[in-house]
TIVO-714484 format. One record per residue: residue in three letters; x, y, z of N, C-alpha, C in turn. Coordinates in steps of 0.2 Angstrom, whole numbers, plus 5000, padded with zeros to 4 digits. Layout:
! TIVO-714484
ALAXYZXYZXYZ
...
***
This chain:
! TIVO-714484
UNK518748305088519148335093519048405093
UNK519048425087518748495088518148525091
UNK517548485087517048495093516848495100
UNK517448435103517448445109517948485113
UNK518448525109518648585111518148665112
UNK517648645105517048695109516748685113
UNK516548645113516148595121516448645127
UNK516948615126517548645134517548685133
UNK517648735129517848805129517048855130
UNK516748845128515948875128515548865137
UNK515848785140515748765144516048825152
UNK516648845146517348875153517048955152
UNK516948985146516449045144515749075149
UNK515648995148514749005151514449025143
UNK513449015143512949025139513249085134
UNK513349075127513549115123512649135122
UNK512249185121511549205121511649205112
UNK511149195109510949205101510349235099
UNK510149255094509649315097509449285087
UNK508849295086508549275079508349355076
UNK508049355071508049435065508049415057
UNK507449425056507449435049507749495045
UNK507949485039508249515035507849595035
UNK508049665034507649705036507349735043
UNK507549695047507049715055507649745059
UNK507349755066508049785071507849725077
UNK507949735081508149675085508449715092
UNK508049685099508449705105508849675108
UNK509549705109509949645113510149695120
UNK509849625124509849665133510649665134
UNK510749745138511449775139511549825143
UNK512049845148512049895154512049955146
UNK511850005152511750075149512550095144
UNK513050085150514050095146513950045141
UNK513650005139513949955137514049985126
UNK514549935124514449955118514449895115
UNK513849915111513649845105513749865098
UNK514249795095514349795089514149755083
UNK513949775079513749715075514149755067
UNK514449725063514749705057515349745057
UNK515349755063515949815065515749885066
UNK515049905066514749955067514449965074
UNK514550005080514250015086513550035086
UNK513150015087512350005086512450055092
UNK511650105092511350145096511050075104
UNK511250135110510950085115510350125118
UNK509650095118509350125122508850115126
UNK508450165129508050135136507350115135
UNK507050065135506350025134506250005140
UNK505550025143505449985148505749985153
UNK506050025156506650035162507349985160
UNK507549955153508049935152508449945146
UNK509249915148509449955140509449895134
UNK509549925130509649865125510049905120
UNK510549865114510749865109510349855102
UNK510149925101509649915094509849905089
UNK510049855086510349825082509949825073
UNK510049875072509649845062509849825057
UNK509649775056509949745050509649755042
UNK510149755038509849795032509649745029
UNK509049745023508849695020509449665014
UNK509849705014510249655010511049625014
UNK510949605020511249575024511349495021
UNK511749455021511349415020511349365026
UNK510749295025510549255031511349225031
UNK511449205039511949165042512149185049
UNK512349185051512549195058513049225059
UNK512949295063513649345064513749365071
UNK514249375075514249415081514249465082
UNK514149475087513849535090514449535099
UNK514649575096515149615104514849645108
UNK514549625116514449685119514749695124
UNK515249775123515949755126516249705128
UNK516249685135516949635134516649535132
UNK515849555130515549495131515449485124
UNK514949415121514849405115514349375113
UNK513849365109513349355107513249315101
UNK512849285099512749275090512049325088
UNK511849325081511449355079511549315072
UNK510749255073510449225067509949275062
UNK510349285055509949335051509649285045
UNK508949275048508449235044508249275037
UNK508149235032507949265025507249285026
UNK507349345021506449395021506149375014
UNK505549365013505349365008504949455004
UNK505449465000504949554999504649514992
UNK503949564989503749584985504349614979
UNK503949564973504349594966503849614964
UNK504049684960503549704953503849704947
UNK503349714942503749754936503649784933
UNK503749864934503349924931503549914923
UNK503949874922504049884912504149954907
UNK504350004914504750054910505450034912
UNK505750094910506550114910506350164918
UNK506950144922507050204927507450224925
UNK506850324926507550384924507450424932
UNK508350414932508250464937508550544938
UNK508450614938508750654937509050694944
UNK509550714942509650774948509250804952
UNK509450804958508850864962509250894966
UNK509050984964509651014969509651014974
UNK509050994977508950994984509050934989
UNK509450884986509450814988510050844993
UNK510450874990511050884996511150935000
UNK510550994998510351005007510050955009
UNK509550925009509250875013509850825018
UNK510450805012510850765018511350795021
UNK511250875020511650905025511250925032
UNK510650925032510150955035510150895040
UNK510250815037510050765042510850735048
UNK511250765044512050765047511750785054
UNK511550855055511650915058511150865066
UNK511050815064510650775072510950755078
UNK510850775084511350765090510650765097
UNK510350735094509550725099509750655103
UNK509750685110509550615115508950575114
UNK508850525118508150485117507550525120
UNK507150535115506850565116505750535117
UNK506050455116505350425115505450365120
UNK504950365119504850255126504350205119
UNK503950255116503350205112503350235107
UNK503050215102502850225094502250205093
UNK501950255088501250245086501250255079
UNK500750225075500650235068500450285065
UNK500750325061500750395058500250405053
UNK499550355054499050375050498550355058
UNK498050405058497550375065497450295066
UNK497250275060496850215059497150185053
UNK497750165054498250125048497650075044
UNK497150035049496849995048496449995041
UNK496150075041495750085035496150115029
UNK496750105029496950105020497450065021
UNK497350025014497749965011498449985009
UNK498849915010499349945009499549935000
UNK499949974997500049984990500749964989
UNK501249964995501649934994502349944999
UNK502449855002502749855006503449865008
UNK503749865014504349845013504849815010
UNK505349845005505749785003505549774996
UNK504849824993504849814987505249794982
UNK505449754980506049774971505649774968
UNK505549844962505349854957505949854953
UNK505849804946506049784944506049814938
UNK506649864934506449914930506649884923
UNK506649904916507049854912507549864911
UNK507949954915508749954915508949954922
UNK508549914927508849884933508449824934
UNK508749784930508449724931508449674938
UNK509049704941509149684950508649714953
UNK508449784951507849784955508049874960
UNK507549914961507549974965507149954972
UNK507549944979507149904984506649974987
UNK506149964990505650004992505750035001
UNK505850075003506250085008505750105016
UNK505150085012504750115018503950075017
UNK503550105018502750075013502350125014
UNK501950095009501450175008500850145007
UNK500350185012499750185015499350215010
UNK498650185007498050215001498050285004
UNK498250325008497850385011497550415008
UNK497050455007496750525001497250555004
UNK497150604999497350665000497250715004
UNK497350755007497250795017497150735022
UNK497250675022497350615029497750675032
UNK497450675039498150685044498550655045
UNK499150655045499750635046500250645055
UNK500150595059500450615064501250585066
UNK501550585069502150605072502150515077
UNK502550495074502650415079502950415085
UNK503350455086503550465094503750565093
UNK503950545100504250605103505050635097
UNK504950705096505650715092505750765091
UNK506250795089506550875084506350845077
UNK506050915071505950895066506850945064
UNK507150885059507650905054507350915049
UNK507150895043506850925038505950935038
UNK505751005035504850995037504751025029
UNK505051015025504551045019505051125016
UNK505751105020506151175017506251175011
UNK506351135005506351144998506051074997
UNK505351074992505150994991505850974987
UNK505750904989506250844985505950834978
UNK506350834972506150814968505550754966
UNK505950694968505550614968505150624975
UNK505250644978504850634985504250674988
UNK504450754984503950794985503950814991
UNK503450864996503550885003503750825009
UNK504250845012504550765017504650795024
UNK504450765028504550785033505250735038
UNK505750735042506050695044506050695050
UNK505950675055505950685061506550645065
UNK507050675070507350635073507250625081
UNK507250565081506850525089507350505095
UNK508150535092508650515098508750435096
UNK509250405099509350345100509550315091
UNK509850395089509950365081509150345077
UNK508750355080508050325078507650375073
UNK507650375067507250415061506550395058
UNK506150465059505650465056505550485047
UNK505250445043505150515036504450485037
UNK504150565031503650545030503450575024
UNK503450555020503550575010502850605006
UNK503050625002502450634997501950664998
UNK501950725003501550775008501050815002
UNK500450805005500050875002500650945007
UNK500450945013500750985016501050965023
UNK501551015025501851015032501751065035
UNK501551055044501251115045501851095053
UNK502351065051502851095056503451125053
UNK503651165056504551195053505251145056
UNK505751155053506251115053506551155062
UNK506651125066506951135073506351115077
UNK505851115074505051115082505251045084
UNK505051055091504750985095504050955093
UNK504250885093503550865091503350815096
UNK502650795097502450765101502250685100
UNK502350625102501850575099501150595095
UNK500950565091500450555090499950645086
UNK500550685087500250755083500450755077
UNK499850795076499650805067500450835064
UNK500550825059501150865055501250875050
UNK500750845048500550865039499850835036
UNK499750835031499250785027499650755022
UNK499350705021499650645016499250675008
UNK499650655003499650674999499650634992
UNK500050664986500350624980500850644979
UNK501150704978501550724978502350704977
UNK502550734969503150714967503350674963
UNK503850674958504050654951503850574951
UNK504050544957503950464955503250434960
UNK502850474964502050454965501750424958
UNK501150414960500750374956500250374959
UNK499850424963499350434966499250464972
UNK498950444976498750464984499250404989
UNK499350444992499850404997499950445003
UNK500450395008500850415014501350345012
UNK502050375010502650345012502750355017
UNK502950305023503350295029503950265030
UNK504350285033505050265033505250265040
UNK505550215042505950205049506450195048
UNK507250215051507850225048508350215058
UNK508450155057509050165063509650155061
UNK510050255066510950235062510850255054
UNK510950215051511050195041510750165040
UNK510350125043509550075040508950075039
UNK508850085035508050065036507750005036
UNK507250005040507149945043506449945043
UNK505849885040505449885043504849925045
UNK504449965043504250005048503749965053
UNK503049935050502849905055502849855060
UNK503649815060503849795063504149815068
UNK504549875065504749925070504349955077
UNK503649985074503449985078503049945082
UNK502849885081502649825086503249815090
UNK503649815089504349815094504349865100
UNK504049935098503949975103503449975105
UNK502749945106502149985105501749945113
***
């Protein structure tokens, strides 16, 4: 009886639309420009690809899989969240982590963003991602022996030597460019792309924009480095951030591209 009370009820609705997403990723769900999309009770940024809108919806990797709605305004959606397989390691020390005075201008500095959309496409913020291997991907858990749950990995980092140019994945205002290095992270650059959409880019040899410049697709903004307390080499961390999430980078950007 019950089933066939949804039957009829779904029938008298019309097409409820369901949309698939792995654990980590963001996802587009098609919607007028007014419209407002929600997903866990948070209003997801809308915006413009391709001449249309969508609800950029991100979901965090520790969402977990099942099916959840999605409101967009007066209408309704589902959103199947399929499980991720990340990468475990285990470093076999103890994670220490100490204060850094600079952590909390850094998340004053990122408060301060009120940028429109500013991009259409995304590009890889190494020339040629192809020639250096990746060291370590999204979703990492490193597995310490006094966080036995694990510290997830927030972005991934590219072999790059040291001085790789590093360039800028879309169109943006730089919020942080190197005003005080971060302890663990070292020279960082943050860029915001409007549409709630963040760029980082971690462990800098150097940064050769200042915090407030516009930046352009695809231009230089620093070189890749090691740099900072928890490196282990030569690298480029990259980080893609929509809203509160970080998501995915290189699946982020195949979505745009």
């Amino acid at each position: 009886m019950g089933i066939l009370v949804l039957v009829v009820l779904v029938g008298l609705v019309g097409r409820v639309d369901t949309f698939d997403v792995k654990q980590g990723r963001a996802v587009l769900i098609p919607c007028e420009q007014n419209d407002t999309v929600v997903f866990n009770g948070i209003a997801q940024p809308v915006v413009l690809y391709q001449d249309r809108s969508y609800g950029l919806v991100a979901v965090s990797m520790f969402t977990q899989p099942a099916i959840y709605k999605i409101t967009i305004s007066q209408r309704m959606a589902y959103l199947r969240v399929r499980k991720a397989v990340f990468e475990v390691s285990y470093p076999g020390i103890n994670y220490v982590e100490v204060a850094d005075a600079n952590k909390s201008k850094f998340k004053i500095a990122l408060l301060a963003e009120s940028v429109q959309q500013l991009w259409g496409s995304f590009v890889w913020p190494l020339l040629d991602s192809t020639l250096y291997p990746v060291s370590s991907g999204f979703g990492r858990l490193r597995k310490y022996l006094n966080r036995p749950k694990g510290v997830p990995h927030l972005g991934i980092d590219w072999e790059a030597l040291r001085c790789t140019p590093v360039v800028t994945a879309a169109n943006g205002v730089v919020l942080w460019a190197n005003d005080s290095p971060l302890l663990y992270e070292g020279p960082t650059i943050v860029i915001a792309h409007g549409g709630e959409v963040y760029t980082y880019y971690l462990h800098l040899a150097e940064a050769i924009v200042k915090t407030g410049d516009y930046v352009f697709r695809g231009q230089t903004i620093g070189f890749s480095g090691g740099v900072g307390a928890n490196s282990t080499g030569d690298h480029l961390d990259f980080r893609v951030k929509v809203g509160r999430v970080f998501v995915d980078p290189p699946d982020f950007i195949k979505l745009f591209r």
